[in-house]
C-alpha positions as CSV (number, residue, x, y, z in Angstrom):
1,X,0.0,0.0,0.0
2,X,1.5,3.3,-1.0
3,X,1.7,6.4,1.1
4,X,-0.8,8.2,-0.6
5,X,-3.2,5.2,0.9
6,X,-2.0,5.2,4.0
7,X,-2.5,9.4,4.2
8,X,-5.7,9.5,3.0
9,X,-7.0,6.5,5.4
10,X,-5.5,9.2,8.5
11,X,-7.0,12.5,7.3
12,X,-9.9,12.1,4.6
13,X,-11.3,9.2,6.9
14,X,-11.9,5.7,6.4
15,X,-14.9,4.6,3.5
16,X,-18.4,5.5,4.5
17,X,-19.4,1.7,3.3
18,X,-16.4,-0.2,5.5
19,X,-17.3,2.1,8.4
20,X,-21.0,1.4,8.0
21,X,-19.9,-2.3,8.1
22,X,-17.5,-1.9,10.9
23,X,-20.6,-0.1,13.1
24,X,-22.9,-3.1,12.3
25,X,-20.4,-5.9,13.4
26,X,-18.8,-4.3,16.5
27,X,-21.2,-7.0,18.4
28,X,-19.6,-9.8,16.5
29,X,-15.8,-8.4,16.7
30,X,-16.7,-8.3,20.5
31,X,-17.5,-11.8,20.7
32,X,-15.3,-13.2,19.0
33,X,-12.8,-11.2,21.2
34,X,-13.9,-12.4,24.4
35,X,-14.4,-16.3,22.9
36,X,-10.8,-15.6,21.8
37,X,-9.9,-14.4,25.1
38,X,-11.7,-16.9,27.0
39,X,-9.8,-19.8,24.6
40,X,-6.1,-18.6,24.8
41,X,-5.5,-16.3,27.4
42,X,-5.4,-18.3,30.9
43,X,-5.4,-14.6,33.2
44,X,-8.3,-14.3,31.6
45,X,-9.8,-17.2,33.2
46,X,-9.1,-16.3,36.3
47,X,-10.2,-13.1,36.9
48,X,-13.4,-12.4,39.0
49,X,-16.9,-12.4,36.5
50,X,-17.1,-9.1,37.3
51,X,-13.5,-8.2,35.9
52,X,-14.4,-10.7,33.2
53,X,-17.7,-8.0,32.7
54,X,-15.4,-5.1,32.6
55,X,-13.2,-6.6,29.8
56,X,-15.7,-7.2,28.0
57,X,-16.7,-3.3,28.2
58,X,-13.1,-2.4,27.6
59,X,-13.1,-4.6,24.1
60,X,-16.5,-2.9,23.4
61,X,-15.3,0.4,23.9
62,X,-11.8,0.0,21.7
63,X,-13.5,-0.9,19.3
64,X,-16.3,1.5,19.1
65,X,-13.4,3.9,19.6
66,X,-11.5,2.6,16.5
67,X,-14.5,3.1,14.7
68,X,-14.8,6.4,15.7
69,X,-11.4,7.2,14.4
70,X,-11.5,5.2,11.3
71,X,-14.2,7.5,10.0
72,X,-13.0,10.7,11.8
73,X,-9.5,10.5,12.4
74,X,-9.2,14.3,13.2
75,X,-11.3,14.5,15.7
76,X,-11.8,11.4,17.4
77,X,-9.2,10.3,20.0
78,X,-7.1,6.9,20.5
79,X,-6.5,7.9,24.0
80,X,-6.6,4.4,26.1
81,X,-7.5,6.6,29.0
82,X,-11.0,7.2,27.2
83,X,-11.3,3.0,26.1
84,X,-11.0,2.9,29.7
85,X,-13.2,4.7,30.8
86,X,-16.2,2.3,30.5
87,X,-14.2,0.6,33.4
88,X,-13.8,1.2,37.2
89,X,-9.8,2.3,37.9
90,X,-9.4,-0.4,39.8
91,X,-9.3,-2.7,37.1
92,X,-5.9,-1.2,36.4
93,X,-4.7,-3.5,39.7
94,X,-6.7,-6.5,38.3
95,X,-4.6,-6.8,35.0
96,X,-1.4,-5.7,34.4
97,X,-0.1,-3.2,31.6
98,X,1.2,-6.4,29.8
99,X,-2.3,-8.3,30.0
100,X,-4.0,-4.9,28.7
101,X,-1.2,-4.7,26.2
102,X,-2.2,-8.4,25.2
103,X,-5.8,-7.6,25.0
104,X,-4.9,-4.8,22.4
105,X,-3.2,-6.9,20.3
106,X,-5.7,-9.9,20.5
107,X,-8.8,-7.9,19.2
108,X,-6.4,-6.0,16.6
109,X,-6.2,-9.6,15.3
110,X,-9.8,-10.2,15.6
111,X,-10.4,-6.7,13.6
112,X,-7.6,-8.0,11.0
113,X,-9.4,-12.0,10.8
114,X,-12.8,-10.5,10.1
115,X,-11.2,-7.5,7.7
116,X,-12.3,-9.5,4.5
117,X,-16.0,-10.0,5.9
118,X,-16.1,-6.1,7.0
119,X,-13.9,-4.3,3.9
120,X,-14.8,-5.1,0.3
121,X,-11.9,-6.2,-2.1
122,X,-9.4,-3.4,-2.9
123,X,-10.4,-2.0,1.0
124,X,-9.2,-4.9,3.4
125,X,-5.5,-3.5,3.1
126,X,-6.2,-0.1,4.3
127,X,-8.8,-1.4,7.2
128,X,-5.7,-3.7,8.4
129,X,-3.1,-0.6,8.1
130,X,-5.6,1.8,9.7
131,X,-6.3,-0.9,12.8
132,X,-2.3,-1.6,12.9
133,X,-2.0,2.5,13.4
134,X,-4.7,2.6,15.9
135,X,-3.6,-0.3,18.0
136,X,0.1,1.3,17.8
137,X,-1.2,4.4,19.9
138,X,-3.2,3.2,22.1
139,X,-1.0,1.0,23.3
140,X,1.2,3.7,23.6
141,X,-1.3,5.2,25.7
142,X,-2.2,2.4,27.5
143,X,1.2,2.4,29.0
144,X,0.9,6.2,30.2
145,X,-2.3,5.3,31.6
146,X,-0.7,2.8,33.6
147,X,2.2,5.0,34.7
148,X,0.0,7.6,36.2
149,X,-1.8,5.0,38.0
150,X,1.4,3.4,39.0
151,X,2.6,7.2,40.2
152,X,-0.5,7.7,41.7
153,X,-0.3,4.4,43.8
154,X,3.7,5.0,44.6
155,X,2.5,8.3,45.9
156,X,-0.3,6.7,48.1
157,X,2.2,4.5,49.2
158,X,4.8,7.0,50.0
159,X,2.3,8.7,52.5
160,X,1.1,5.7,53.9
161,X,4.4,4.3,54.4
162,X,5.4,7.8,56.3
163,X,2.1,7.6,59.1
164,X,3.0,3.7,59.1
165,X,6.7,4.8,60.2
166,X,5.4,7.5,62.4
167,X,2.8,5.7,64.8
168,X,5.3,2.9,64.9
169,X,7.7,5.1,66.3
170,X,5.1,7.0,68.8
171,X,4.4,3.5,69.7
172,X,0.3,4.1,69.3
173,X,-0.3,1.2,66.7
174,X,-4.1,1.0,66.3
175,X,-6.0,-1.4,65.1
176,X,-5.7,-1.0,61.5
177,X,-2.0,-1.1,61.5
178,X,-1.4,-4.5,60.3
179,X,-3.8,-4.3,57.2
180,X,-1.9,-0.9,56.6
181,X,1.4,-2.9,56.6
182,X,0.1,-5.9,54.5
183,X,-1.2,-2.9,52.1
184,X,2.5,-2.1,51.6
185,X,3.5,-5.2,50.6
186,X,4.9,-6.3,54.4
187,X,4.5,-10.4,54.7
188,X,5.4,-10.9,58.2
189,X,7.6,-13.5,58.4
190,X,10.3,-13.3,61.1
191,X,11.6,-10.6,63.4
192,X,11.9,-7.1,63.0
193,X,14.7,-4.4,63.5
194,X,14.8,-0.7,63.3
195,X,17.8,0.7,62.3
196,X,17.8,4.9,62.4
197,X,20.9,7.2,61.3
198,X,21.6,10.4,60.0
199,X,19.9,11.5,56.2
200,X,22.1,11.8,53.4
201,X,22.1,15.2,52.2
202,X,20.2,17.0,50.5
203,X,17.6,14.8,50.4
204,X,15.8,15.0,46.8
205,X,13.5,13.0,45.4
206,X,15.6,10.4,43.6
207,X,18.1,10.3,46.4
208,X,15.1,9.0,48.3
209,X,13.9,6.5,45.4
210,X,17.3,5.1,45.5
211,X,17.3,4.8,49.3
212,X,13.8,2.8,48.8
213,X,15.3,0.5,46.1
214,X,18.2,-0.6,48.0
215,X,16.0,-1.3,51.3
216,X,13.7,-3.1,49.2
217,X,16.5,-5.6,47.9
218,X,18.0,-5.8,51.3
219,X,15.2,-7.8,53.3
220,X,12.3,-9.7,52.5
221,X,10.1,-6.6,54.5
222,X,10.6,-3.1,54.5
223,X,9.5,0.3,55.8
224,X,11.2,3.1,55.4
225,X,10.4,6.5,57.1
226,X,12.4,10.0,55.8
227,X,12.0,12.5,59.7
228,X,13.7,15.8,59.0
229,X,17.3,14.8,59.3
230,X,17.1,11.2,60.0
231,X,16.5,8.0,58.1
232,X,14.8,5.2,59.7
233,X,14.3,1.8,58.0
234,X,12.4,-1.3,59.4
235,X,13.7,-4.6,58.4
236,X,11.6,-7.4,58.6
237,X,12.4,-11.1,57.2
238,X,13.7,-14.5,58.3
239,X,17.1,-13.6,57.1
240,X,20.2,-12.2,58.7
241,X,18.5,-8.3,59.2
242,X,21.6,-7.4,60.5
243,X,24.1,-8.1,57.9
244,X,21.0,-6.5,55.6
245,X,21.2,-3.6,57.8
246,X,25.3,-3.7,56.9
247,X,24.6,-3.3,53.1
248,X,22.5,-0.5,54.1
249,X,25.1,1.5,55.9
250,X,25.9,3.2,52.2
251,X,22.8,4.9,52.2
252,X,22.9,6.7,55.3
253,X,25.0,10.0,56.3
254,X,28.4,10.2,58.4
255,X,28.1,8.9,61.9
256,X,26.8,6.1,63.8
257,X,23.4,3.7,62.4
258,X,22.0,2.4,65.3
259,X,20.0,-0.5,65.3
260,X,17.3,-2.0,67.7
261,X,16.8,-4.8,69.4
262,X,14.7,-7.1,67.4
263,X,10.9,-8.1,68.3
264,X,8.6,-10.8,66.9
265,X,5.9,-8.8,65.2
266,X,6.0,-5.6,63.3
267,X,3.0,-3.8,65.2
268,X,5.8,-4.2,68.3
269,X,8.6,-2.6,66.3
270,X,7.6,0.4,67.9
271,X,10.2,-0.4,71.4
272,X,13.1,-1.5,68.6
273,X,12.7,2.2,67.1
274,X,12.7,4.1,70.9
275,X,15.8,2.1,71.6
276,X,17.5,2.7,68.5
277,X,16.7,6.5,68.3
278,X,17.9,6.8,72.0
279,X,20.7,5.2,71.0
280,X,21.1,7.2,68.6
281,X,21.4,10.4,70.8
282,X,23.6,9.1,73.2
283,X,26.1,7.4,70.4
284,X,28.5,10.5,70.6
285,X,29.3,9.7,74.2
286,X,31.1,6.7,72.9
287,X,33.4,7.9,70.5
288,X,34.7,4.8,69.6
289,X,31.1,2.8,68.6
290,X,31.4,1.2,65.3
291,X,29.8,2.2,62.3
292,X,26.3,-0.3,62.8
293,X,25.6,-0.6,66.9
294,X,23.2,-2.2,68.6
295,X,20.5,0.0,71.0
296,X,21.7,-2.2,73.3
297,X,25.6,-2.1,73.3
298,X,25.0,1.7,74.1
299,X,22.5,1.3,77.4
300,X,25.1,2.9,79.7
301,X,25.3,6.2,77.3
302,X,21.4,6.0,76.8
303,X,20.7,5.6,80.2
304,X,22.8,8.2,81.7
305,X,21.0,10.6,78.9
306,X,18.1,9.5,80.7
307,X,16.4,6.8,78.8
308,X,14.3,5.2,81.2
309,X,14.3,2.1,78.8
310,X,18.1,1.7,79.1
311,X,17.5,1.7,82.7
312,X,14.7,-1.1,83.1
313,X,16.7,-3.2,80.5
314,X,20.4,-3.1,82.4
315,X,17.9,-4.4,85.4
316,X,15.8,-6.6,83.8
317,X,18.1,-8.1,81.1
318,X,21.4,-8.1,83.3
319,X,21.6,-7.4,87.2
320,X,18.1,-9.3,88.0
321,X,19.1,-12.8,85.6
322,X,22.5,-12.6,87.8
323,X,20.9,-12.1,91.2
324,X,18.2,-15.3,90.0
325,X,21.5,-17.1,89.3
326,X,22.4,-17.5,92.8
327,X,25.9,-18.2,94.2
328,X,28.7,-15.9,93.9
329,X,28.2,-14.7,90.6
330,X,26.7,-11.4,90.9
331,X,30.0,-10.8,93.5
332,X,32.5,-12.1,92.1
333,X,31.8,-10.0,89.0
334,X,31.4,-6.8,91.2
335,X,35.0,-7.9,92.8
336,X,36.4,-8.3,89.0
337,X,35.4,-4.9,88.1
338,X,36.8,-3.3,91.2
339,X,40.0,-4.8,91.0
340,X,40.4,-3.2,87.4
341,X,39.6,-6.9,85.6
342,X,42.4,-8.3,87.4
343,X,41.8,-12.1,87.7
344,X,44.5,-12.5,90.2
345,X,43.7,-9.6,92.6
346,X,39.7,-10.0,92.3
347,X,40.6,-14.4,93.1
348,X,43.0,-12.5,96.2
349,X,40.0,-10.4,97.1
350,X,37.4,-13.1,97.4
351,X,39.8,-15.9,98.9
352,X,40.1,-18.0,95.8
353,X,42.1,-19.3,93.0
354,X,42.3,-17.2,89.7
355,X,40.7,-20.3,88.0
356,X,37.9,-20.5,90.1
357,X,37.2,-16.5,89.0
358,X,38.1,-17.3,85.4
359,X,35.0,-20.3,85.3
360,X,32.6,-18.1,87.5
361,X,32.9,-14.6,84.7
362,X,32.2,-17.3,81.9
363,X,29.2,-18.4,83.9
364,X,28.4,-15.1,83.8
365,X,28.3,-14.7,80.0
366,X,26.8,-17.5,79.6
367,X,23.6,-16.2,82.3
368,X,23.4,-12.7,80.8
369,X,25.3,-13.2,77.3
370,X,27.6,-10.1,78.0
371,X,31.6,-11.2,78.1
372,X,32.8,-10.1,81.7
373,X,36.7,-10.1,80.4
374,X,35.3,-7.8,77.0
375,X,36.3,-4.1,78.0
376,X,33.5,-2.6,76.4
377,X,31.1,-5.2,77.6
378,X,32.4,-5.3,81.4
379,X,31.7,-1.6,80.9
380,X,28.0,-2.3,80.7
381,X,28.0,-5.1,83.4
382,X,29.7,-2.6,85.5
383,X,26.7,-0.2,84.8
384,X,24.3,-2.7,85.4
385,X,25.5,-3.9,88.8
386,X,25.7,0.1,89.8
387,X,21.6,0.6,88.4
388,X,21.1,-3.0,89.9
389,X,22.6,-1.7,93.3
390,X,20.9,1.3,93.4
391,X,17.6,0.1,92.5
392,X,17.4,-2.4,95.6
393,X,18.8,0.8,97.8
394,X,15.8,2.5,96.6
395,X,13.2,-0.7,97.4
396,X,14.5,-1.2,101.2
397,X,14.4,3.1,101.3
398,X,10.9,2.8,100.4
399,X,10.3,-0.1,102.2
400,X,11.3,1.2,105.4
């Protein structure tokens, strides 16, 4: 077909006597369609009957639109948008852009099949270029109808993810918050950490789309939550989260990540995300904290900023499990610490031989899971038998 053809066919309009055919067999086109559909497309199958209904509207309405343009091509439209229309939007999240690009190119076939019964000889070569133009753009369109409905639901998500992040961390979870997780994709399975840190600045828009990306390929579940300055990221999976909270160190600014103690359900994650932003405001009084530390390696520093969580967890976690313990435990490791971690002195001090000392402070790790003879870790024992001390001081002053 020569140029001329194919110009005339896209300005003058299609024949009055193909179009007058194409009007009277849009009901057949449609049918044969949906039988076409219904035989070779298995998605198709299994979609709801009322998504099965809409389809059916969407085929309609292409190819009334085709029509439309055939005889009018200046002022009809091939927008997809408009084919759509007949639809609900949320069809849009029942079939993909692939499966509606599939659908185009299955009743273009059907138009192209039934071309010699609808076009008279010497016409059936225009009708199949003018449907092959038509179906170009509208698939064309299709796809921008899908990426405004994809912006529109990153968007949605974006916000939702941000209140998600924020009554998490004011630790008020209501009673929609797990159907607002499972809206953003969160499956549940395993523990969840919270790991907070400084912002990479500035923060722009596709700063922050690569921040999500990366999260999203570091753990099975993910929230992430952008506060002023600071970055906060929930990790949830049955993997390692804290080696996928190492290859997430990249993405946050100069100083120390702080991560929180893990819990067994994300509507809990709320006491991992207090922990780790306390720890992250008393992280400068230890100088020396690596890169990606725990809430709970920094409870002396969080506690004597005043974190009354720090406090209840030295007690709880360490002095209390050593006192239940029974024996000398609980003295021998004040001893150790007051003889400057000298096994010798502290075995002098308590009557003993260093070897009896030596098995007693591994007891110790093995009770409370802290290393006695580890200077930074000592450190916190030392703390905790100090809170533990002055807790009990407290009791028998208000018991009296």
């Amino acid at each position: 077909m020569g140029a001329t053809t194919a110009r005339n066919v896209t300005t003058d309009g299609g024949s009055s006597d193909v179009v007058r055919r194409l009007r009277g067999g849009t009901d057949l086109l449609t049918s044969a369609a949906l039988k076409r559909l219904d035989g070779e497309v298995p998605w198709y199958g299994e979609l709801a009957a009322e998504d099965r209904s809409w389809i059916g509207l969407v085929a309609q309405s292409g190819i009334a639109a085709f029509i439309a343009w055939y005889e009018r091509p200046s002022t009809a439209t091939y927008n997809a948008g408009e084919i759509f229309r007949a639809a609900p939007p949320e069809l849009t999240r029942s079939i993909s852009l692939q499966h509606t690009l599939q659908l185009v190119r299955l009743v273009v076939e059907v138009v192209e099949d039934n071309a010699v019964q609808l076009a008279a000889p010497g016409q059936q070569a225009d009708l199949r270029d003018a449907v092959l133009r038509y179906s170009r753009e509208v698939a064309f369109s299709a796809a921008e109808v899908y990426a405004r409905a994809a912006e529109a639901r990153g968007a949605w998500d974006a916000r939702l993810e941000a209140l998600v992040v924020d009554s998490l961390l004011r630790g008020d979870p209501d009673a929609s918050m797990r159907s607002r997780v499972s809206a953003l994709g969160w499956t549940g399975r395993g523990p969840t950490v919270v790991m907070v840190g400084a912002m990479q600045q500035p923060v722009d828009e596709r700063r922050t789309a690569e921040i999500r990306r990366a999260c999203r390929r570091a753990a099975t579940d993910v929230l992430v939550g952008i506060q002023g300055d600071r970055l906060m990221v929930v990790l949830g999976g049955d993997e390692d989260l804290r080696a996928a909270a190492e290859t997430l160190l990249p993405r946050f600014g100069a100083g120390t990540v702080v991560l929180g103690p893990a819990v067994n359900d994300v509507v809990d994650a709320g006491r991992s995300a207090r922990a780790a932003l306390a720890g992250l405001l008393a992280a400068p009084a230890w100088p020396d904290a690596p890169r990606l530390v725990g809430a709970d390696e920094l409870l002396p520093e969080r506690m004597l900023n005043g974190d009354t969580l720090a406090r209840r967890t030295l007690l709880t976690e360490l002095y209390r499990p050593l006192t239940a313990a029974g024996g000398p435990l609980l003295e021998t490791l004040a001893e150790y610490v007051a003889q400057g971690r000298s096994l010798e002195a502290a075995a002098r001090a308590l009557y003993v031989h260093p070897n009896t000392v030596r098995y007693r402070l591994r007891r110790i790790a093995q009770v409370v899971g802290w290393d006695p003879t580890d200077s930074r870790e000592g450190f916190v024992l030392q703390i905790a038998v100090a809170v533990g001390r002055l807790a009990e001081q407290g009791a028998a002053h208000h018991g009296t």
